[in-house]
C-alpha positions as CSV (number, residue, x, y, z in Angstrom):
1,X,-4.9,-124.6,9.4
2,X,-8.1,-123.3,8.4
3,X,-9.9,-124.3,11.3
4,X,-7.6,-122.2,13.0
5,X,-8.2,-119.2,11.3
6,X,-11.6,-119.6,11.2
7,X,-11.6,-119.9,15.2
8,X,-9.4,-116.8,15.8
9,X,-11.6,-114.8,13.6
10,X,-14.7,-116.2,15.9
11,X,-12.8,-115.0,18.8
12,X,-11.5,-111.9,17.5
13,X,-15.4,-111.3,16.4
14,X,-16.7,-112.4,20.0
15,X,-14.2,-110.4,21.7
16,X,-15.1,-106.9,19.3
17,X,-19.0,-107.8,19.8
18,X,-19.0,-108.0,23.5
19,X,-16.6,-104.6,24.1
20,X,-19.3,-102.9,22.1
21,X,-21.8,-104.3,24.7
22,X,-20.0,-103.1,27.4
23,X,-19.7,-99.7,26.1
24,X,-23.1,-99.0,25.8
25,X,-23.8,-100.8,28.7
26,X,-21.4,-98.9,30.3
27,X,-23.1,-95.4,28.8
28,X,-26.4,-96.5,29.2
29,X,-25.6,-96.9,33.3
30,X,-23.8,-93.2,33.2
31,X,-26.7,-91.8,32.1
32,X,-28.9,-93.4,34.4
33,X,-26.2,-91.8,37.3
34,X,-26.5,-88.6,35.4
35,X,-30.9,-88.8,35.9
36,X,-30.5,-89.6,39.3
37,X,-28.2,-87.1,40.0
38,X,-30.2,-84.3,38.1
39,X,-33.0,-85.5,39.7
40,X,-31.9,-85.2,43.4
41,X,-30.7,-82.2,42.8
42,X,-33.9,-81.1,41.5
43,X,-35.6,-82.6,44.9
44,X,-33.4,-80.8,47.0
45,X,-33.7,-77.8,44.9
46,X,-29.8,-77.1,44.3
47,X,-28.5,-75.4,40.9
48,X,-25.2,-77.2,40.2
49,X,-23.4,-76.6,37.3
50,X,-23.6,-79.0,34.8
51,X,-20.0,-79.9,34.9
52,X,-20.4,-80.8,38.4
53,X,-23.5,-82.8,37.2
54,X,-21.4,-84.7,34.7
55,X,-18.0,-84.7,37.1
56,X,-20.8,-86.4,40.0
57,X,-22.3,-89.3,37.8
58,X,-18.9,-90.1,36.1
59,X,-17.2,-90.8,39.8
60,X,-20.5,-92.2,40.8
61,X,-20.4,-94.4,37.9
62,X,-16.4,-95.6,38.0
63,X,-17.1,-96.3,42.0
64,X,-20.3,-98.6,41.1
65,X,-17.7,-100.5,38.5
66,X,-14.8,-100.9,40.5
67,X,-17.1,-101.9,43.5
68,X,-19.0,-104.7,41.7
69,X,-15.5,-106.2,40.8
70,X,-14.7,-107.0,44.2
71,X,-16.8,-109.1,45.9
């Protein structure tokens, strides 16, 4: 009975751990879409707006995700 518990509570622990990965993971790669995208912009010497910035690397970054799910 105790083992039990004690080996849902390492799951549940495993599984709260590794979503908090993926989440900054997953911000740490948005913001590295939201350089390159300022950055290229910058080269090209365009003035978008920052939403359109944010709006870019946010589809950018949801594109990358979904793609890398499929092989």
């Amino acid at each position: 009975m105790i083992g039990e518990a004690a080996g849902t509570a390492g799951a549940v622990l495993t599984l709260v751990i590794s979503a908090l990965i993926l989440v900054v993971l997953g911000l740490v790669f948005f913001l590295v879409n939201l350089w390159i995208i300022q950055f290229a912009a910058e080269l090209l010497k365009l003035q978008p707006d920052a939403s359109m910035v944010v709006l870019s690397a946010a589809i950018l970054s949801a594109a990358s995700m979904i793609g890398s799910k499929h092989n």
